[in-house]
C-alpha positions as CSV (number, residue, x, y, z in Angstrom):
1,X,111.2,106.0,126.4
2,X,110.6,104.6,129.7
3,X,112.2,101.9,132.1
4,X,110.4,98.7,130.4
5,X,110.5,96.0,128.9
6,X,109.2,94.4,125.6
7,X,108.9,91.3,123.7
8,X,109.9,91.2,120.1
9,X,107.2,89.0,117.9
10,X,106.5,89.4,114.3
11,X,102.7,89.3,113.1
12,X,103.3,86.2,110.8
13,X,105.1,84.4,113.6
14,X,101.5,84.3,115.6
15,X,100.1,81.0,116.4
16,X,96.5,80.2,114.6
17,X,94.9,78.3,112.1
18,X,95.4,79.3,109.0
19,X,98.7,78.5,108.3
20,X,100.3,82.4,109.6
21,X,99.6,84.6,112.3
22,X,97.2,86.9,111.7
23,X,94.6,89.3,113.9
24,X,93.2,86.4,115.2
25,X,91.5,85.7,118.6
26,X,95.4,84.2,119.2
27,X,96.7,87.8,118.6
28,X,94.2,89.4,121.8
29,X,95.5,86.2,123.9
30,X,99.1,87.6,122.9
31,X,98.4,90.6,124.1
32,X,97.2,89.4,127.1
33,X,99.8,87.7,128.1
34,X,102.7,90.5,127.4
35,X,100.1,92.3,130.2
36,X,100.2,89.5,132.6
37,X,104.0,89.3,131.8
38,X,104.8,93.0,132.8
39,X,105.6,93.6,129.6
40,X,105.1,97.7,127.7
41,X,106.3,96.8,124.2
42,X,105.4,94.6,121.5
43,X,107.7,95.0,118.7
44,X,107.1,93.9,115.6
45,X,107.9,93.8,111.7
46,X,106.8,95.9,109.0
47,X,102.8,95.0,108.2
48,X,103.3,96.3,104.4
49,X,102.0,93.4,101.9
50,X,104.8,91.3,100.5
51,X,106.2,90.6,97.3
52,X,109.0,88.3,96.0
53,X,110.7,86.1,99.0
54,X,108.3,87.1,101.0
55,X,110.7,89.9,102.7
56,X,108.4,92.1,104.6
57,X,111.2,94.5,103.8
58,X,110.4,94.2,100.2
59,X,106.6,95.3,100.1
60,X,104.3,96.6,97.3
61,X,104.0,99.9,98.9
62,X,104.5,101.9,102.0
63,X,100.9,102.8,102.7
64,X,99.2,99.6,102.3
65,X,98.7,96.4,104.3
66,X,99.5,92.4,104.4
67,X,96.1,90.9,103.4
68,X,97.8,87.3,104.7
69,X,96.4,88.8,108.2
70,X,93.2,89.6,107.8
71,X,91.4,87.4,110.8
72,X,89.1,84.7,108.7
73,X,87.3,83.7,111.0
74,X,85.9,87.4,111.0
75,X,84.6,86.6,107.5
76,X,82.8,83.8,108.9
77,X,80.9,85.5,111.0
78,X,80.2,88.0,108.7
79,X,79.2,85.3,106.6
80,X,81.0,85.9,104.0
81,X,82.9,82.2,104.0
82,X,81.5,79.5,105.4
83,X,82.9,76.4,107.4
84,X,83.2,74.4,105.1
85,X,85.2,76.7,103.3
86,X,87.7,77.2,105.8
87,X,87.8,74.0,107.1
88,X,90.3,72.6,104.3
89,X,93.0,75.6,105.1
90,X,92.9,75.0,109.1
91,X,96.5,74.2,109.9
92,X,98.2,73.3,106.7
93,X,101.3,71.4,106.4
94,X,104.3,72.5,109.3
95,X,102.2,74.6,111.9
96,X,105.3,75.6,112.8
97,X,106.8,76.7,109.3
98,X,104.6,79.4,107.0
99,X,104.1,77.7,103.2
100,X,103.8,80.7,101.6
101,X,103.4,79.4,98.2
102,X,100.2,77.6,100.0
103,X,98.5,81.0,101.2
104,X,99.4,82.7,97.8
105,X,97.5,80.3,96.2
106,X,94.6,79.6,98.8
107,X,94.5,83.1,100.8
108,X,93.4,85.1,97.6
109,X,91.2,82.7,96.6
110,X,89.3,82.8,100.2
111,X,89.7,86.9,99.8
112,X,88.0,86.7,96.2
113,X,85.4,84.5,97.1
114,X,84.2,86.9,100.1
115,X,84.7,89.9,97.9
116,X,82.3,88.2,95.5
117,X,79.6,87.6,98.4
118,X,80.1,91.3,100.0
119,X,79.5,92.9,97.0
120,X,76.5,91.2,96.2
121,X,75.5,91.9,99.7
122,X,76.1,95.4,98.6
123,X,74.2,95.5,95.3
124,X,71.0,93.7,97.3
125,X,71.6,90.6,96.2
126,X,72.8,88.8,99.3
127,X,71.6,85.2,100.3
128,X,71.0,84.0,103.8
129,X,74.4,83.5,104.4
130,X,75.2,86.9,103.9
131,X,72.6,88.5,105.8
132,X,75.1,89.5,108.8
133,X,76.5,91.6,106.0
134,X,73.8,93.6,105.8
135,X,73.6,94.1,109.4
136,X,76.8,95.2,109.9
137,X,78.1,96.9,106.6
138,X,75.9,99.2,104.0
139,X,76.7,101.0,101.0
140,X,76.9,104.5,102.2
141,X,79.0,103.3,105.1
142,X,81.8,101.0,103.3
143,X,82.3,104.0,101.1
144,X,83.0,105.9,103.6
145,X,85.6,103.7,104.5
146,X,87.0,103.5,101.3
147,X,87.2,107.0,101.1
148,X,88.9,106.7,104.9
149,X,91.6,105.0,103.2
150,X,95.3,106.8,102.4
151,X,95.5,108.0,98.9
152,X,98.8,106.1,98.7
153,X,96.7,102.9,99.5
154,X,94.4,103.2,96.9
155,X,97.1,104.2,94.4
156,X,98.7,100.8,95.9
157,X,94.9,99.0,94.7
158,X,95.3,100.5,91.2
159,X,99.1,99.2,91.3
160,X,97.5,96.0,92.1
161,X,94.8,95.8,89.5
162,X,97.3,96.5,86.8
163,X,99.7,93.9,88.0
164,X,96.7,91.7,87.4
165,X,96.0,92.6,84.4
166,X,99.4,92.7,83.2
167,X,100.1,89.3,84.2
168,X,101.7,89.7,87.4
169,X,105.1,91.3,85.7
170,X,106.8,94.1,87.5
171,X,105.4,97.6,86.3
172,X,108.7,98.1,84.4
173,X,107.1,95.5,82.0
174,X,103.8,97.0,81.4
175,X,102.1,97.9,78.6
176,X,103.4,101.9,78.1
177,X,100.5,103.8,78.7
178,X,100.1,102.1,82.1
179,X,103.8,102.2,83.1
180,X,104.3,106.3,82.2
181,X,100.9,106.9,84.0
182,X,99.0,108.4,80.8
183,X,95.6,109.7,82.3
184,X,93.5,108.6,79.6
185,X,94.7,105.0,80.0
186,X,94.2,105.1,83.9
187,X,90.6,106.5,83.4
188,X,89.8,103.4,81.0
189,X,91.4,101.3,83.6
190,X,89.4,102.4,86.3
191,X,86.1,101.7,84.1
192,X,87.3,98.5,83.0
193,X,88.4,97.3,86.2
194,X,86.2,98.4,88.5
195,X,85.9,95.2,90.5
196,X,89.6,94.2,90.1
197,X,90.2,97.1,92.0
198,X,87.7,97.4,94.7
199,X,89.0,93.9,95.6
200,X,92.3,95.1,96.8
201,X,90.0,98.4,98.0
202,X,88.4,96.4,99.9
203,X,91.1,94.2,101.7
204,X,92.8,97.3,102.5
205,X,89.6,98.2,104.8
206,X,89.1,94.7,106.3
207,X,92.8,94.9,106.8
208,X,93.1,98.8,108.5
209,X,89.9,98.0,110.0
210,X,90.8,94.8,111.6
211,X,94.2,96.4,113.0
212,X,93.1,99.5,114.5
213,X,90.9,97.5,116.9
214,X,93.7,95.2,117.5
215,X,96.2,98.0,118.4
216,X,92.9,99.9,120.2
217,X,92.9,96.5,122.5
218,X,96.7,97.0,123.0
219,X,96.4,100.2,123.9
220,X,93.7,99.7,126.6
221,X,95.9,96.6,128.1
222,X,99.1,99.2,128.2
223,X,100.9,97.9,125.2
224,X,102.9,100.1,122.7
225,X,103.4,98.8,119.5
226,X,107.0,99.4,117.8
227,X,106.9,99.3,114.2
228,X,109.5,99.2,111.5
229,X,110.0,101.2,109.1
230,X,112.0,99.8,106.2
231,X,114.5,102.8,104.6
232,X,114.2,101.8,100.5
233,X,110.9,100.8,98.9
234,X,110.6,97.5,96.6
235,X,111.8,98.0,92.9
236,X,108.5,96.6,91.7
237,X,106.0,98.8,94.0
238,X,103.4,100.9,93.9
239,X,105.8,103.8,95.6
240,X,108.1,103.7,92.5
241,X,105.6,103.7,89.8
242,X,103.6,106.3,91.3
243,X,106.6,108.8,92.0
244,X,109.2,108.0,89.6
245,X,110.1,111.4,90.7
246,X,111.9,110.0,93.8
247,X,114.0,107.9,92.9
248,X,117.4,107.8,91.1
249,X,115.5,106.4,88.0
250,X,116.4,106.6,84.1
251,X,114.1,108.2,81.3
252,X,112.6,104.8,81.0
253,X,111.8,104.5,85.0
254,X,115.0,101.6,85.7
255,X,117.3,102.2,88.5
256,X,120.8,103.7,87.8
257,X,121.9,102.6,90.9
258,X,120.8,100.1,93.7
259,X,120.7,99.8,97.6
260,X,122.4,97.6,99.3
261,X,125.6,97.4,102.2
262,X,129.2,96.1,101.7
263,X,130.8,92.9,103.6
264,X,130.2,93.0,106.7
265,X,129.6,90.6,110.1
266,X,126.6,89.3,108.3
267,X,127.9,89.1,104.5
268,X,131.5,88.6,103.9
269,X,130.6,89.6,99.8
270,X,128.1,92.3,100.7
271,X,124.5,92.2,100.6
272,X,122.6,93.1,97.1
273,X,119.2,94.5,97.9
274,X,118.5,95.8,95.0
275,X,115.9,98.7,96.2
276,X,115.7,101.7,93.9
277,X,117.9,105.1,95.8
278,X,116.1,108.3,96.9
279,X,117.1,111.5,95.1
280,X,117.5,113.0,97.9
281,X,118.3,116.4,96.0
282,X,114.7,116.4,95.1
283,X,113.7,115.4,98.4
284,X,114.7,118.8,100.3
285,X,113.4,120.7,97.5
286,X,109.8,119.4,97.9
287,X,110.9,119.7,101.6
288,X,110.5,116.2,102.5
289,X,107.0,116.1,101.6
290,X,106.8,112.7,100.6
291,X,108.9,111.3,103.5
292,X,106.5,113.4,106.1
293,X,103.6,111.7,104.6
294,X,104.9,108.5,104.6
295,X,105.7,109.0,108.1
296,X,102.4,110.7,109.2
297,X,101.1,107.0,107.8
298,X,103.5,104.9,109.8
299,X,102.5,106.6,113.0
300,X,98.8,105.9,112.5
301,X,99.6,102.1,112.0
302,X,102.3,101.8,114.7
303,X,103.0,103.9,118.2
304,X,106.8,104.0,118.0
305,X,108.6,103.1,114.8
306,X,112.3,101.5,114.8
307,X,113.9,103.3,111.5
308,X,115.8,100.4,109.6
309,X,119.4,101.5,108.5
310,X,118.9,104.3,110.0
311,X,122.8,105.3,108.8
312,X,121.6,105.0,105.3
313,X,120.4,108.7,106.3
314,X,123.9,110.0,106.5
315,X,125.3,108.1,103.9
316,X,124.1,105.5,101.8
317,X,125.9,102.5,99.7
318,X,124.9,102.5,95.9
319,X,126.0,99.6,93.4
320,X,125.7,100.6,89.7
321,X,122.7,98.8,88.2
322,X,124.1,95.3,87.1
323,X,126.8,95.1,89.3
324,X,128.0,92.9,92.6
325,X,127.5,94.3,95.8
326,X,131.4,94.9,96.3
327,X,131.5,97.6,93.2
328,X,129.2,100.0,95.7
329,X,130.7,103.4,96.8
330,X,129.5,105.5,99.5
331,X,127.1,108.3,98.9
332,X,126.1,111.2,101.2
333,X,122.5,111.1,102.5
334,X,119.9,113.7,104.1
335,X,121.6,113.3,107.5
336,X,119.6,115.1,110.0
337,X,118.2,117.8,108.2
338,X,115.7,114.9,107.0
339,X,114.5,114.5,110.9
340,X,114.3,118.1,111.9
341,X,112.4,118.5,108.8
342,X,110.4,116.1,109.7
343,X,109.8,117.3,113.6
344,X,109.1,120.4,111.9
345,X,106.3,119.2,110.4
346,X,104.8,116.1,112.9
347,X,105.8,117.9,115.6
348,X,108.3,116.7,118.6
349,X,109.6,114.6,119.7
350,X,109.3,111.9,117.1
351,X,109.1,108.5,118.5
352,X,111.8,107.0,116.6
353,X,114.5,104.3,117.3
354,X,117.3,104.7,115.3
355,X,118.7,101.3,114.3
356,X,122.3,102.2,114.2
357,X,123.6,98.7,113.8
358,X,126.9,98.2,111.9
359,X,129.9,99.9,111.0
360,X,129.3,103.4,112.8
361,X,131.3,106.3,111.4
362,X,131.8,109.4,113.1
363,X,129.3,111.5,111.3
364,X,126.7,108.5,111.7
365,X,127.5,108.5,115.6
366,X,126.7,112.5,115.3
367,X,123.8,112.1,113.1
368,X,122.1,109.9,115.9
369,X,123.3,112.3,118.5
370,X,121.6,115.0,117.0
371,X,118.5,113.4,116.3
372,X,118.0,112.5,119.6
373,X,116.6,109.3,119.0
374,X,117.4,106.2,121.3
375,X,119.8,104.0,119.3
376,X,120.1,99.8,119.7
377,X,122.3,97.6,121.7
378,X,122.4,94.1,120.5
379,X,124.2,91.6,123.2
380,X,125.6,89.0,120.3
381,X,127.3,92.0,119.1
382,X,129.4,92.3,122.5
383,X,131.5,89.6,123.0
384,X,134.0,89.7,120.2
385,X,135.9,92.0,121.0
386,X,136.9,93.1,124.4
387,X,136.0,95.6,126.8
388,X,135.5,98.7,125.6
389,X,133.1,96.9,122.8
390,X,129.9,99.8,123.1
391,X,127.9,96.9,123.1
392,X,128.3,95.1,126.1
393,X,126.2,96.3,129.3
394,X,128.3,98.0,131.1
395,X,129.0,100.9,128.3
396,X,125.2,101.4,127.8
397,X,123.5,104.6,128.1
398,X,120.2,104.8,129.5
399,X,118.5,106.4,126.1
400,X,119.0,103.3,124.0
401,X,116.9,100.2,123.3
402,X,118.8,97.2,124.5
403,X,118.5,93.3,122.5
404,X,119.8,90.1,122.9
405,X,119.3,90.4,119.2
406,X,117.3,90.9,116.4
407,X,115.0,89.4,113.7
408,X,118.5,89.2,111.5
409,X,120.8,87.4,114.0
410,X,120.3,83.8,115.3
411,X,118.6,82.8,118.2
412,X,120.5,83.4,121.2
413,X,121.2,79.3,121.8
414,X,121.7,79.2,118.1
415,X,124.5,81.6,118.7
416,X,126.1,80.1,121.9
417,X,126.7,77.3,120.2
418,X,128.5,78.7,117.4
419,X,130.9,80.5,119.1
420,X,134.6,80.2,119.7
421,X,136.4,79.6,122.8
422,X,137.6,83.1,123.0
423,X,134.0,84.8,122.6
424,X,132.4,81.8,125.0
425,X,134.8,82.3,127.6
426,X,134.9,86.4,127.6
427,X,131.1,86.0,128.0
428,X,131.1,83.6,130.5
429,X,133.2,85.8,133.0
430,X,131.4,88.9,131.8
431,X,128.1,87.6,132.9
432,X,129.5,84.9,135.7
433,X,127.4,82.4,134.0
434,X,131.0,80.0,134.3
435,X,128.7,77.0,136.3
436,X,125.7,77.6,134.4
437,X,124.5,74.7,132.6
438,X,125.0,75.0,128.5
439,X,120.7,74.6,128.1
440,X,120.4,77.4,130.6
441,X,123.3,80.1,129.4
442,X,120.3,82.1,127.1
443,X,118.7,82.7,130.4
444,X,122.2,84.5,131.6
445,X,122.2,86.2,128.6
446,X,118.5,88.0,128.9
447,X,119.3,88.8,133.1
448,X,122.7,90.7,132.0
449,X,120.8,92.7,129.3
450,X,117.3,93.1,131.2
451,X,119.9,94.2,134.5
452,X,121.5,97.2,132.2
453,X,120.9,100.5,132.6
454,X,119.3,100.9,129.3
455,X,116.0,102.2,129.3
456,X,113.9,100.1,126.9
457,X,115.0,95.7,126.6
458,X,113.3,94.2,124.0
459,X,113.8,90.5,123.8
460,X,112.9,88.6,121.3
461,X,110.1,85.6,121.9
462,X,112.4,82.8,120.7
463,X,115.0,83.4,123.0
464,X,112.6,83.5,125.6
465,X,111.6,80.3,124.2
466,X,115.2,79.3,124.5
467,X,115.0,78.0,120.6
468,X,117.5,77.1,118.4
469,X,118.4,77.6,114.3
470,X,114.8,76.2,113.9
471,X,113.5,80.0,114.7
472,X,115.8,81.5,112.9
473,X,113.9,84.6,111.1
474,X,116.1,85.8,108.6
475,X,119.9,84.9,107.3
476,X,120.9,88.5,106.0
477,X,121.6,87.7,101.7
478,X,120.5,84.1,102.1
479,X,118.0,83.0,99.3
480,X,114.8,81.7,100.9
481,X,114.3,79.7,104.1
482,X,113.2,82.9,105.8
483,X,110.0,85.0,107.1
484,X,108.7,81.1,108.4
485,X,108.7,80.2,111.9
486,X,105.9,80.4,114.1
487,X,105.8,80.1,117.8
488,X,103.8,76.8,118.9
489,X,100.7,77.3,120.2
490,X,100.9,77.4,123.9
491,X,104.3,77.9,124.4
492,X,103.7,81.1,126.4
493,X,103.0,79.2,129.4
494,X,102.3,80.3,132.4
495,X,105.4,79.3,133.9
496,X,107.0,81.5,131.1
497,X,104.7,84.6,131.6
498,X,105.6,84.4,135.2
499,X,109.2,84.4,134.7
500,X,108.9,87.4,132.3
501,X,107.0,89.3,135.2
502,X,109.4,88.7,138.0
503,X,112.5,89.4,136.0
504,X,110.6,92.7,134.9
505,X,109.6,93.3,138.3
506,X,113.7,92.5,139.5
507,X,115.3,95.1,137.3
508,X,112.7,97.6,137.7
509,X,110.5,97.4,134.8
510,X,107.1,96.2,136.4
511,X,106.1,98.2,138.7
512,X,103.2,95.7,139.9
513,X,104.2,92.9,142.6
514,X,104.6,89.9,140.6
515,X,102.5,86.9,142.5
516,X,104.7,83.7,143.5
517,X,103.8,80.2,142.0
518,X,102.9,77.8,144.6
519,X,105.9,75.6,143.7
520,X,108.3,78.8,144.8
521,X,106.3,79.8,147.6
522,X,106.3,76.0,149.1
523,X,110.1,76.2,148.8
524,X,110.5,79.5,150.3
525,X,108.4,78.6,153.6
526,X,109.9,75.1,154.4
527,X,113.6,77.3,153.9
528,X,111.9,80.1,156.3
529,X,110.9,77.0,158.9
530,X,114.7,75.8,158.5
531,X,116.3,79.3,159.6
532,X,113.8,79.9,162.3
533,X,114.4,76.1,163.6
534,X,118.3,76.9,163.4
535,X,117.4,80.6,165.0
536,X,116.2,78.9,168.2
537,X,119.4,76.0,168.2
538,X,121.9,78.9,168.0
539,X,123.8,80.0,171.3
540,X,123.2,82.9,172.3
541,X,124.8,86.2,170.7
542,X,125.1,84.2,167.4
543,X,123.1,85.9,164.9
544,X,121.5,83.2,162.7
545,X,122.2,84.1,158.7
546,X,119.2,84.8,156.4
547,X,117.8,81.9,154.7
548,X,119.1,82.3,151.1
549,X,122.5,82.6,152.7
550,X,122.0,79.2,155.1
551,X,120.3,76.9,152.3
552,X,122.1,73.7,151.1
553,X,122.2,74.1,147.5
554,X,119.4,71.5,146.7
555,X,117.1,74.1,148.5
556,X,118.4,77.0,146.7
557,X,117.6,75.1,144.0
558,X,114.9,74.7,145.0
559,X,113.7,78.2,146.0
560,X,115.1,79.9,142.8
561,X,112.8,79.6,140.0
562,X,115.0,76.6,138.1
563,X,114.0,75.8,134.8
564,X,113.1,72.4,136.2
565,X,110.5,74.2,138.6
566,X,109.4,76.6,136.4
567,X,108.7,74.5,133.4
568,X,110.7,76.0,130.8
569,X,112.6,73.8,129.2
């Protein structure tokens, strides 16, 4: 990866609308603004459609998309809702909180209806208000998209339908025909169900449609996208049904054992995840097959993909079905045979980070060695020990992806609050912040990580933002609360997107000269007419100092982009 920076923003966390973010016009003005901020990355969380709590780590399948953002407004101009329709859904509730039990009940509806209007559209029955429809979409050619799609996604529509039809329960609780996969049933279903299915056929294509000309836009503006790749699959998913094969199952397809971790900084008791573990002796038999498709996938969604857990790979932590969290044992994984077989086939280099986050074993620190993929640095990580701690700046490498922290920790303010004494002060003298202001110490906190040596600094948009629990993502094992916030609408200012630029362009990660607002450059000439005014008083053979070194501190107050001047605060 190269010197850069990147700004770490979830899709749902997108202003808009509609209640979540979503490939709106407001997701082209994002990326517009990571441009004008010299920003290269935009990270974000996995896109897969979510299930229970909403956990995008927790999705119906691997190979199929969130309809939540699918741009509406689109359908309007497709004619396929109208504005009356949407009108009632614009900004619901907290604009700043996502109600997801809202869009559950609302977004499918607004799906269903269009699907009821494009088909008709299809079938030469459209109204006026569907004539863009025609324009724009036929049979021959929405087929063809259709057929465009993944087989794994339209297994995941099939999943779907049934799920419907089943009452919504998990597939473990389906009729048995359906659940073991009998072909005779699934033909009947197909005939039966026909427009059941070619509902969620058809989200999927509005939904890999509408991305692929978002990431297309990101491309042309010199963005990468980093996706994530969750390690486990959801128990109730269209991956486990369909390949019962791959996973540590019982005759009657329920788990033996479970995925989750042991206490740990985030979860004194250990975190239940309950995902379904990989038989990873079948695995290297079929030579990875699966994994290398499912990978093939992810790189057609995303450019770069962070790999969640990644030491779940070496060894993995399964809890006997039934069982707490703390009754889990370690289990040896693929380690990386999985990723050579994988280069193998994709080809090299994979662009992988490894998130390598935790309690690092020696084999784990290997595994990652041998991969060659760039593992994480995360800054609230450093501090709590003391200085040999591989996480603070000065033990980086330069192939590693650098954070103040992630979607699981708190927001950098959140976290300075929260510390003790011992912590506060060891980071205080580590990054001389000692007469910096409390409300400005998150600012410290992104210079000492954006001023490493690390190759790649991600940081995330609300501690840019300089927020507080309020933006908290996720609490690791805490029941609800998370997946919510989003970022106000116009927070990014242009204040903001300066100040991104100009630390970018400071620690060599913008290569383009970042332009001075008028406020700065004001401040800078009335210093430059001080030292020349002092340059001509001096005796002779005294050599005047520059002018950051002669300023009173009011003007190097002044001059310096304080969060006063710069509007961030």
């Amino acid at each position: 990866m190269k010197r850069a920076a990147g700004i770490l923003l979830p899709v749902f966390s997108l202003p808009g609308d509609f209640g979540i973010g979503s490939f709106s016009i407001e997701a082209y003005h994002w990326i517009d603004c990571l441009k004008e901020a010299g920003q290269s990355y935009w990270q974000i969380l996995p896109l897969g459609p979510t299930g229970y709590g909403d956990s995008p780590y927790q999705s119906f399948s691997s190979f199929a998309g969130n309809p939540y953002f699918i741009d509406l407004e689109e359908l309007k101009a497709l004619g396929l809702l109208t504005e009356e329709e949407l009108a009632g859904e614009r900004n619901p509730g907290d604009a700043g909180r996502i109600d997801y039990g809202h869009i559950y009940e609302s977004r499918e509806m607004l799906l269903r209806r269009a699907h009821k209007r494009f088909r008709e559209s299809l079938n030469g029955a459209a109204s006026s208000e569907t004539e863009a429809v025609r324009k724009t979409k036929d049979k021959a050619s929405y087929e063809a998209a259709v057929a465009a799609l993944h087989p794994e996604t339209r297994e995941y529509c099939l999943y779907r339908a049934i799920k419907d039809a089943e009452g919504g329960k998990s597939y473990l609780g389906w009729s048995e025909p359906l659940r073991k996969r009998d072909s005779a049933a699934l033909h009947d279903f197909r005939k039966t169900h026909e427009a059941e299915i070619d509902f969620y056929t058809w989200t999927q294509v509005l939904f890999h449609e509408q991305w692929k000309r978002l990431k297309d836009y990101a491309t042309a503006h010199g963005i990468t996208i980093i996706g994530d790749l969750p390690i486990y699959v959801a128990p109730d998913s269209a991956d486990a049904w369909a390949h019962p094969e791959l996973f540590q199952l019982d005759a009657e397809g329920e788990p033996e054992a479970v995925a989750g971790c042991p206490p740990d900084y985030f979860s004194p008791d250990g975190q239940l995840w309950g995902n379904p573990l990989y038989d990873w002796d079948y695995h290297e038999r079929t030579g990875y097959a699966w994994w290398s498709k499912r990978l093939r996938y992810s790189l057609s969604i995303y450019d770069c993909l962070r790999m969640d857990h990644f030491r779940g790979f070496d060894e993995y932590f399964a809890i006997p079905a039934g069982e707490p969290a703390k009754m889990g044992s370690w289990k040896k994984g693929p380690g990386v045979g999985l990723f050579k077989a994988l280069a193998e086939e994709l080809g090299k280099p994979l662009p992988i980070i490894a998130e390598d986050l935790g309690f690092m074993t020696e084999s784990v620190i290997q595994m990652v060695r041998e991969s060659g993929f760039p593992p994480m640095k995360v800054l609230e990580f450093a501090y709590d020990s003391d200085n040999r701690n591989l996480y603070l700046p000065h033990r980086y490498e330069r192939h590693c992806v650098a954070y103040t922290g992630t979607h699981d920790n708190a927001p950098l303010m959140e976290w300075i609050r929260n510390q003790n004494e011992g912590i506060r002060l060891f980071m205080l003298h580590y990054q001389g912040s000692e007469h910096t202001p409390e409300q400005d110490l998150y600012w410290d906190c992104i210079r000492t990580v954006l001023a490493s040596v690390a190759d790649t600094v991600i940081i995330p948009m609300w501690d840019y933002l300089g927020c507080g629990k309020e933006a908290r993502i996720n609490v690791p094992s805490a029941a609800g609360g998370n997946w919510q916030w989003r970022m106000p609408r116009h927070s990014f200012t242009e204040h903001l997107i300066w100040h991104c630029r100009m630390l970018a362009e400071i620690y060599g990660r913008e290569p383009k000269p970042v332009p001075v607002p008028p406020e700065l450059e004001a401040a800078l000439a009335e210093a430059e007419a001080v030292t020349k005014a002092e340059e001509s008083a001096a005796p002779e053979g005294v050599n005047a100092a520059s002018a950051a070194e002669r300023m009173e501190p009011d003007a190097v107050s002044a001059a310096t982009v304080s969060e006063e001047t710069a509007g961030l605060h």
